[in-house]
DRENDO-1510 file (C-alpha; in Angstrom, 1 decimal, always signed):
<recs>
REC; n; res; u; v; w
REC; 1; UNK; +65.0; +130.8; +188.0 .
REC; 2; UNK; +67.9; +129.8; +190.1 .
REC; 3; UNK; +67.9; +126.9; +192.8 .
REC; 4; UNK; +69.4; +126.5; +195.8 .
REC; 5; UNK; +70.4; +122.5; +196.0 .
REC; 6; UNK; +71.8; +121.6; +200.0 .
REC; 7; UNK; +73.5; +118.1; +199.9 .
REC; 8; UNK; +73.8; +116.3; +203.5 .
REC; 9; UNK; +76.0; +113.6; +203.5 .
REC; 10; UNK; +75.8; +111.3; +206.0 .
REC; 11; UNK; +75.8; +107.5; +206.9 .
REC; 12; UNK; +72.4; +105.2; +205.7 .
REC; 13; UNK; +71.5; +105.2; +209.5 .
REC; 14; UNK; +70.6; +108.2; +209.7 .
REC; 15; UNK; +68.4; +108.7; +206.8 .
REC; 16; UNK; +65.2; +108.0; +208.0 .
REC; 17; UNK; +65.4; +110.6; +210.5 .
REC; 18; UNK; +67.1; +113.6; +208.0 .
REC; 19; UNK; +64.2; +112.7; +205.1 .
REC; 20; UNK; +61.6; +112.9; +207.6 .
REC; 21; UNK; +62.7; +116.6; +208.9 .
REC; 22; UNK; +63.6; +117.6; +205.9 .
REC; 23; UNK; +60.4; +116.7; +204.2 .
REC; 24; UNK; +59.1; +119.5; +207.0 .
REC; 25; UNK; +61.2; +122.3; +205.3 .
REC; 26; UNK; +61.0; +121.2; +201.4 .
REC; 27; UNK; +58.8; +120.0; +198.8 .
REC; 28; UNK; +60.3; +117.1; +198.4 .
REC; 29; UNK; +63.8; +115.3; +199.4 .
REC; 30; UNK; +66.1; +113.1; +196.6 .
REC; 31; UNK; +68.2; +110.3; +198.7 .
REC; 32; UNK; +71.3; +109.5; +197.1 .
REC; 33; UNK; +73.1; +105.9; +197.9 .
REC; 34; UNK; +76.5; +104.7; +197.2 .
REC; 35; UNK; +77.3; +101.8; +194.4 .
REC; 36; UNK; +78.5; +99.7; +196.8 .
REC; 37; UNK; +74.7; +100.3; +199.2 .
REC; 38; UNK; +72.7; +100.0; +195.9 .
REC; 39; UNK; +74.4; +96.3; +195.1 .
REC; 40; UNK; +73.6; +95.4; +197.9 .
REC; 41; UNK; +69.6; +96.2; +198.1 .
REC; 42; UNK; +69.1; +95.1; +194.7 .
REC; 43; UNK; +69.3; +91.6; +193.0 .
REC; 44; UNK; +71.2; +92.0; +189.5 .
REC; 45; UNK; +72.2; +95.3; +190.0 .
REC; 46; UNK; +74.5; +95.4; +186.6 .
REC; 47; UNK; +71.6; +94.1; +184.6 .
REC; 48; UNK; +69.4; +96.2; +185.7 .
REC; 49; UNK; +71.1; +99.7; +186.1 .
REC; 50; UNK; +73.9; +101.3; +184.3 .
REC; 51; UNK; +75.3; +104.2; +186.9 .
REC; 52; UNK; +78.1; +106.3; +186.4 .
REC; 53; UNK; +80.0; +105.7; +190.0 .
REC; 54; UNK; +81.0; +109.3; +189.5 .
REC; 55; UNK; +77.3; +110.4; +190.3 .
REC; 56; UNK; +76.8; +109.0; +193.3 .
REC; 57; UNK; +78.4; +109.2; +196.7 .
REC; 58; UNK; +81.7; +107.4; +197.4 .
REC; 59; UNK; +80.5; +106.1; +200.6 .
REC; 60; UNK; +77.2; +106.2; +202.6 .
REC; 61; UNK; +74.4; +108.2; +201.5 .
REC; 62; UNK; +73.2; +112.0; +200.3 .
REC; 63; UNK; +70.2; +113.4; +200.7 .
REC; 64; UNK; +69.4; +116.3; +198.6 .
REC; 65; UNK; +66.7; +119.2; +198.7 .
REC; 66; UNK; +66.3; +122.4; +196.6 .
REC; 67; UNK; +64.8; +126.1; +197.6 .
REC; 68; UNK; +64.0; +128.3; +194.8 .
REC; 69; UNK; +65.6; +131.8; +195.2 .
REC; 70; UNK; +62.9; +133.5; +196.8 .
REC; 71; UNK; +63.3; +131.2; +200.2 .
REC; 72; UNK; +65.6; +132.2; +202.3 .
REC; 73; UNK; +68.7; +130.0; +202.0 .
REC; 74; UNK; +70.2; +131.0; +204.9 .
REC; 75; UNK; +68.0; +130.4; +207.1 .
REC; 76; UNK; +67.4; +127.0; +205.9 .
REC; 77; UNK; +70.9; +126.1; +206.5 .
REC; 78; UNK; +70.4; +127.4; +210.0 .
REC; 79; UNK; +67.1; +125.1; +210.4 .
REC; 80; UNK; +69.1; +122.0; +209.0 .
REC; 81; UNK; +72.3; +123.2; +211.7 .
REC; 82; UNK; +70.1; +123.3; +214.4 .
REC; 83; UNK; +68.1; +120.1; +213.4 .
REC; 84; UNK; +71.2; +118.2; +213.2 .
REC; 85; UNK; +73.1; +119.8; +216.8 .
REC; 86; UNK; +69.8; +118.6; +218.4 .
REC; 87; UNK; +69.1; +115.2; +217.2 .
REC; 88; UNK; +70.7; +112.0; +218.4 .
REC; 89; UNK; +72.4; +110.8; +215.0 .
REC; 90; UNK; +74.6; +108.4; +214.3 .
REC; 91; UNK; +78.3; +109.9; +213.3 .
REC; 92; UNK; +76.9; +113.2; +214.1 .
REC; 93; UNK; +80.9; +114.5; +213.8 .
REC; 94; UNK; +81.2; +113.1; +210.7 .
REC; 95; UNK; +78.0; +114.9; +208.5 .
REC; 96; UNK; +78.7; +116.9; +206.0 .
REC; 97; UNK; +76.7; +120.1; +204.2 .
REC; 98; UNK; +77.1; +121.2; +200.4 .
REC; 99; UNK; +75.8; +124.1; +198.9 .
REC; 100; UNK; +75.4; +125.3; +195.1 .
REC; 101; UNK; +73.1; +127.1; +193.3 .
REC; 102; UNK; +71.9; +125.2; +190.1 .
REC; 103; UNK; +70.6; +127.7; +187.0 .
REC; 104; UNK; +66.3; +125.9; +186.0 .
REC; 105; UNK; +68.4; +125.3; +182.2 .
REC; 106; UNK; +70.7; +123.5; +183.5 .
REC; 107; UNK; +68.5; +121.0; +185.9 .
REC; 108; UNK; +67.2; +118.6; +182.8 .
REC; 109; UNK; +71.5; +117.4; +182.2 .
REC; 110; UNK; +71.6; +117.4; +186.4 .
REC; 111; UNK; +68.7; +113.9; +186.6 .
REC; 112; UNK; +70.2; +113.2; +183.4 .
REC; 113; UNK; +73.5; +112.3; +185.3 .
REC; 114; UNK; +72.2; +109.8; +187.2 .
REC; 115; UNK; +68.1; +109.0; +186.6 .
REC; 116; UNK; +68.0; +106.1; +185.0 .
REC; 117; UNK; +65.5; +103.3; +183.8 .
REC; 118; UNK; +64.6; +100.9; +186.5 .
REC; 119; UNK; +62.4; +98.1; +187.6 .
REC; 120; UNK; +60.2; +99.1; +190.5 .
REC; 121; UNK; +57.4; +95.7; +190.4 .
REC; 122; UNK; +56.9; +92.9; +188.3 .
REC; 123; UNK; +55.7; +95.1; +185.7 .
REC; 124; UNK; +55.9; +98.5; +186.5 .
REC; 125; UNK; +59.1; +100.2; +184.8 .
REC; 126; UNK; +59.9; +104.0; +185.3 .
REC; 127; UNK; +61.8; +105.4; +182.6 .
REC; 128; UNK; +63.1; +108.9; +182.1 .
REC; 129; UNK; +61.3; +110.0; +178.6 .
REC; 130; UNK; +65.3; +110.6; +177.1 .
REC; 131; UNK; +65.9; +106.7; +178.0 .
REC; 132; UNK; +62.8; +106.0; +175.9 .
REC; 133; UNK; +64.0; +104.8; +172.6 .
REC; 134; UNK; +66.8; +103.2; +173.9 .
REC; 135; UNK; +64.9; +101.0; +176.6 .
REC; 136; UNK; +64.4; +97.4; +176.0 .
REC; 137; UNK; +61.3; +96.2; +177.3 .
REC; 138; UNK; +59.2; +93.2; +177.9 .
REC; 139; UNK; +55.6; +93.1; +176.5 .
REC; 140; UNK; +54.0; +92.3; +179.8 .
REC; 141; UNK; +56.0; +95.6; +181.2 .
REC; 142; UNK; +54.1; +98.9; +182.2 .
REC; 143; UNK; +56.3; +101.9; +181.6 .
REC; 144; UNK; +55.9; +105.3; +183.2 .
REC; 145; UNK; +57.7; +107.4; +181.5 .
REC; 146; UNK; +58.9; +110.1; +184.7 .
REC; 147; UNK; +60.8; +113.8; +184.0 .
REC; 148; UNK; +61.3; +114.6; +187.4 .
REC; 149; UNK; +60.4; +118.5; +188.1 .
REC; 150; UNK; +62.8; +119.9; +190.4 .
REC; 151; UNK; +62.2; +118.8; +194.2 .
REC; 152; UNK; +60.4; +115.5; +193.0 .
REC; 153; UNK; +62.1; +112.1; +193.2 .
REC; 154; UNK; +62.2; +109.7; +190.7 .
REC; 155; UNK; +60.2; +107.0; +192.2 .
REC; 156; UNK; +62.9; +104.7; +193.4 .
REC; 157; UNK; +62.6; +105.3; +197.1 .
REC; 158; UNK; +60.4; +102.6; +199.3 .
REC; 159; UNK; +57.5; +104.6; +200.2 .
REC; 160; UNK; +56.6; +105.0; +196.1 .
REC; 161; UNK; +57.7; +101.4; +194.9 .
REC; 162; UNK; +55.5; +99.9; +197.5 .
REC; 163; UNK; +52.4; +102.1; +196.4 .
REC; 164; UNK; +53.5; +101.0; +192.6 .
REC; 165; UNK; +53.3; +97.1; +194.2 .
REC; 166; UNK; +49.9; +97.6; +195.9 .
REC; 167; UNK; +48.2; +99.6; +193.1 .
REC; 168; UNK; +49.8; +96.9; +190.5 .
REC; 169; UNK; +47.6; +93.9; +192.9 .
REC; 170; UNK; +44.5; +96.3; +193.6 .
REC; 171; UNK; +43.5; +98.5; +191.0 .
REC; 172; UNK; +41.2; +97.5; +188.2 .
REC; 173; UNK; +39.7; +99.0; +185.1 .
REC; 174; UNK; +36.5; +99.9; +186.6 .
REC; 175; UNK; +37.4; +101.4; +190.1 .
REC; 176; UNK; +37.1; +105.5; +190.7 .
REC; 177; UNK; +40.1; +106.7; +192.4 .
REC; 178; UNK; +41.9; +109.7; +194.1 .
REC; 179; UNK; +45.4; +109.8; +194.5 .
REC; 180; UNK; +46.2; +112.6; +197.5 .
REC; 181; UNK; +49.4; +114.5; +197.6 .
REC; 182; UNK; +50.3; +113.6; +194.0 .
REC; 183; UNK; +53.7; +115.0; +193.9 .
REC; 184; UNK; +55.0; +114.1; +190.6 .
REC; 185; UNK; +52.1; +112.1; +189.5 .
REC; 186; UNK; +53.6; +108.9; +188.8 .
REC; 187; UNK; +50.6; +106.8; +191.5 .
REC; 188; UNK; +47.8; +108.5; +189.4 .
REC; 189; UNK; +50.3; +107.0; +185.8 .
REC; 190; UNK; +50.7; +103.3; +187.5 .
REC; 191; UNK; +46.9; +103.8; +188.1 .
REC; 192; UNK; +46.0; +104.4; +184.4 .
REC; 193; UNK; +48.5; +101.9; +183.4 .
REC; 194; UNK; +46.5; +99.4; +185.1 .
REC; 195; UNK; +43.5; +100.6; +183.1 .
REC; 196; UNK; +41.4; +103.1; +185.5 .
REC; 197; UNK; +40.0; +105.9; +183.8 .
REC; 198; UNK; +38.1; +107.6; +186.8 .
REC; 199; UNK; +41.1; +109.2; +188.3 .
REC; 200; UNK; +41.4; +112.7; +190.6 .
REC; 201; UNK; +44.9; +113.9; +191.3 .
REC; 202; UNK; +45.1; +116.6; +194.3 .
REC; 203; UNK; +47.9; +118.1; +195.6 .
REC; 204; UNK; +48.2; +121.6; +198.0 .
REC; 205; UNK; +51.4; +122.9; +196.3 .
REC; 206; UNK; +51.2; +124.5; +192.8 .
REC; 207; UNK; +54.7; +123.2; +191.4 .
REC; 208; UNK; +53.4; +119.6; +192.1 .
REC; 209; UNK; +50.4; +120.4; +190.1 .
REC; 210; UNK; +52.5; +121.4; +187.4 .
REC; 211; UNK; +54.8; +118.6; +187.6 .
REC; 212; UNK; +52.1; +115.9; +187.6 .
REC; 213; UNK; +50.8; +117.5; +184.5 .
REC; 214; UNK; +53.9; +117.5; +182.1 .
REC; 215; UNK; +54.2; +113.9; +183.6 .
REC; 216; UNK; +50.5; +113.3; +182.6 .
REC; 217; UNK; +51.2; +114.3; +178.7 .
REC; 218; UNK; +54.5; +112.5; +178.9 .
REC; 219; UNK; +52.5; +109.2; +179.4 .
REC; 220; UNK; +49.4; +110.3; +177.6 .
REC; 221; UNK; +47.2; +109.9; +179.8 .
REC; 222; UNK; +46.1; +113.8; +181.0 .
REC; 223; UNK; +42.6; +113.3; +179.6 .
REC; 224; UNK; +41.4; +110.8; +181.8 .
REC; 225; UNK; +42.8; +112.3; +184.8 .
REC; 226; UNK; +41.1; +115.4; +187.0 .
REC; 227; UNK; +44.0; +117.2; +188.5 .
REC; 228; UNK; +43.0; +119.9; +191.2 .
REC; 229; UNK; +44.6; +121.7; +194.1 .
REC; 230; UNK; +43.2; +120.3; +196.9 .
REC; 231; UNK; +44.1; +120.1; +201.2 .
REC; 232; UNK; +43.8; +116.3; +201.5 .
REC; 233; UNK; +40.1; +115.5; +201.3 .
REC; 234; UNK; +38.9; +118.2; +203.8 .
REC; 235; UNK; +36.7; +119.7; +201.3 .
REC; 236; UNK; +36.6; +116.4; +198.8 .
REC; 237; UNK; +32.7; +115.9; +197.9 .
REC; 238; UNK; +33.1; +112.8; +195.5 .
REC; 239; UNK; +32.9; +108.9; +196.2 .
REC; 240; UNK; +36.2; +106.3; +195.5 .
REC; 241; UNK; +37.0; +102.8; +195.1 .
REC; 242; UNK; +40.6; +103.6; +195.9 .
REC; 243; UNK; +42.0; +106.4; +198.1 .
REC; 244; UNK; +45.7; +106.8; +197.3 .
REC; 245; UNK; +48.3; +108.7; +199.5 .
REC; 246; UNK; +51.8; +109.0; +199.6 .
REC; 247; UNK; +52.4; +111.3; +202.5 .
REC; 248; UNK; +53.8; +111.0; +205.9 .
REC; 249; UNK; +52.1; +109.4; +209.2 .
REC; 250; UNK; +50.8; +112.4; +210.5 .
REC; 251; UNK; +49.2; +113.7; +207.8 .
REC; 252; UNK; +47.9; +109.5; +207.0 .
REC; 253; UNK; +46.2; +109.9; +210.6 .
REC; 254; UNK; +44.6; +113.0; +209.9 .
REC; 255; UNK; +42.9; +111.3; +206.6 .
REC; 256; UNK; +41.8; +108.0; +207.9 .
REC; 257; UNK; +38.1; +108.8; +208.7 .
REC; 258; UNK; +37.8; +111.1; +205.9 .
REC; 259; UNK; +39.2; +108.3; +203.8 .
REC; 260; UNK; +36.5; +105.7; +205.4 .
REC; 261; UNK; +34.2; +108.5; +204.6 .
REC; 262; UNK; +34.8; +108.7; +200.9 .
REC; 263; UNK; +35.4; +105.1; +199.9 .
REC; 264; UNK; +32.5; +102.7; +198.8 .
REC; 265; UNK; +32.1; +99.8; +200.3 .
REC; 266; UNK; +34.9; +97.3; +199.9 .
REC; 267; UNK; +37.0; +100.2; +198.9 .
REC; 268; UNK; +40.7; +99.9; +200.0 .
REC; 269; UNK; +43.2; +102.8; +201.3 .
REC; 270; UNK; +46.7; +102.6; +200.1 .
REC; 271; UNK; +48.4; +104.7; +202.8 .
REC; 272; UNK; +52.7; +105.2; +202.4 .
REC; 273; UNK; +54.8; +107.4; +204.3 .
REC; 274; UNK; +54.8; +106.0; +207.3 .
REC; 275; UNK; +57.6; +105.2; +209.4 .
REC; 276; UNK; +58.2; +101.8; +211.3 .
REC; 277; UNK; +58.0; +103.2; +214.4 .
REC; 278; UNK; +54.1; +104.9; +213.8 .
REC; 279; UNK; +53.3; +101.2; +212.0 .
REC; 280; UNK; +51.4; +100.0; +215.1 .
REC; 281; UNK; +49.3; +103.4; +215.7 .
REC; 282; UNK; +48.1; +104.1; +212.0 .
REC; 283; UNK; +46.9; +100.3; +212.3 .
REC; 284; UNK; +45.0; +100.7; +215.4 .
REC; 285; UNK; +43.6; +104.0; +214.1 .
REC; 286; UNK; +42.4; +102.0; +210.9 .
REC; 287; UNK; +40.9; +99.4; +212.6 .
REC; 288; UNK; +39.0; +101.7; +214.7 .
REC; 289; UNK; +37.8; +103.7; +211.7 .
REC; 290; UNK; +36.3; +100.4; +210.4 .
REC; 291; UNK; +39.3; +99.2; +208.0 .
REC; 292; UNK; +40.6; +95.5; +207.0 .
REC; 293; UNK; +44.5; +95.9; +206.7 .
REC; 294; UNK; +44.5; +93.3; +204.1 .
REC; 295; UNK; +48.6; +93.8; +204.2 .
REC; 296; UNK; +51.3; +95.4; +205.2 .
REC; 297; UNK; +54.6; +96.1; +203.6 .
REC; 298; UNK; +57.8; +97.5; +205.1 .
REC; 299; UNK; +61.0; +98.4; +203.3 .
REC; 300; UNK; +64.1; +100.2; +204.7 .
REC; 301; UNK; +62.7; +101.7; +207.9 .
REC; 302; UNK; +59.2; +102.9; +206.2 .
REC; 303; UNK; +55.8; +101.2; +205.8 .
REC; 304; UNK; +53.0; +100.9; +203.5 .
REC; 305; UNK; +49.6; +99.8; +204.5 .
REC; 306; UNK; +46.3; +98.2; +202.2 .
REC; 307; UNK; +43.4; +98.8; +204.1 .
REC; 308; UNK; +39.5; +97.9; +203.2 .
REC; 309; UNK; +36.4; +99.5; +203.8 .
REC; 310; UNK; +34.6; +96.3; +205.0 .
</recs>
């Protein structure tokens, strides 16, 4: 199968804005920072990475999406176009849109350019499986082993390494959990990691499923986890310790009563996605469902949320 990659390059401003939109027409959107913006966001950078400056983007920031062939290209482009002619942007003059088409053989050497082991928490480590036998580890470390499927990011952006930081404090051996929108699978690995074995992974789109799954034999761990197509929880029958979901606002507030609705008592919702600006509403709309917020993190524009059924 052939793929359609569209590169926007733009200034770091802007990207909140462009991932959210293009999250609308995608399955998934891969941000892309300069050297010089990664140094800066990251303590020990040269320690902890080693990045090829060629890979990355001289300057600012590229975000990345990919259409399979059957989608119509075109009029993608023309939805991005329009998107950015309407849309009060910073450097609007200055954005920039590439287009290639990438052959499914050759997408395994395209992460290989630039996916590379990181620290994400104070034990979580994701690791692309070709990096394993030349990783160096700690034997306190947790290491999900992640092949990105095409469309899927590779766990680095805020939204996911804040889930990785809650699940790493909340989840224990003996709690039953669902993780919602499972993209790539790597909540529903941290989760296993941290010694759950009662584990559902859902997700609407069929590709995801399929990604979480290679990503599940990767790290061994496919036999303890259920992995279903599913629309959110609308037609979830079962009963959780921990609902997990990586999504965006909107689709957080549709969930929050069906989440309250599934979790036991003292069960906790680890809700991501959300931008800064809907922070204040998805709160309210916990606390009126019956949740705790037991904390709240916020990294680069976006915000995660640990909520308890009390």
């Amino acid at each position: 199968m052939k793929w359609h990659e569209v590169a926007i390059h733009t200034v770091e401003e802007n990207e909140e804005k462009l991932s959210i939109f293009l999250n609308t027409i995608s399955k998934g959107v891969s941000v892309e920072h300069s050297i010089d913006i990664l140094k800066q966001k990251v303590d020990n950078f040269d320690e902890k990475f080693r990045l090829d400056p060629k890979d990355y983007p001289e300057s600012n920031i590229r975000l990345v999406v990919y259409f399979d062939e059957t989608q119509d290209i075109d009029g993608r482009i023309k939805d991005i176009k329009e998107y950015l002619t309407q849309t009060d942007l910073v450097n609007k003059e200055e954005i920039e849109i590439d287009r290639k088409i990438i052959e499914e053989s050759d997408w395994e050497n395209e992460w290989k350019k630039y996916f590379h082991s990181f620290r994400v928490s104070d034990t979580f480590v994701i690791v692309p499986s070709w990096e394993m036998e030349d990783y160096s580890y700690e034997e306190s470390d947790r290491l999900i082993k992640l092949d990105p499927g095409m469309a899927f990011g590779t766990g680095d952006h805020p939204t996911t390494s804040m889930c990785l930081k809650f699940i790493e404090s909340t989840v224990k051996p003996e709690h039953n959990i669902i993780d919602v929108g499972t993209g790539s699978g790597i909540l529903s690995i941290a989760s296993h990691l941290m010694g759950a074995r009662s584990i559902k992974a859902t997700d609407i789109d069929e590709l995801s499923i399929k990604v979480a799954y290679d990503n599940f034999m990767i790290n061994d761990c496919e036999e303890d986890i259920i992995l279903e197509t599913a629309d959110l929880l609308k037609n979830e029958d079962g009963r959780y310790d921990i609902v997990i979901a990586n999504i965006l606002a909107h689709i957080i507030e549709e969930m929050i009563s069906n989440s309250y609705d599934k979790l036991n008592t003292n069960g906790y919702f680890i809700a991501s996605g959300i931008i800064v600006e809907k922070r204040d509403d998805i709160v309210n709309k916990m606390t009126e469902a019956g949740f705790k917020i037991n904390e709240i993190l916020e990294d680069g524009g976006w915000v995660s949320i640990l909520a308890e059924k009390v």
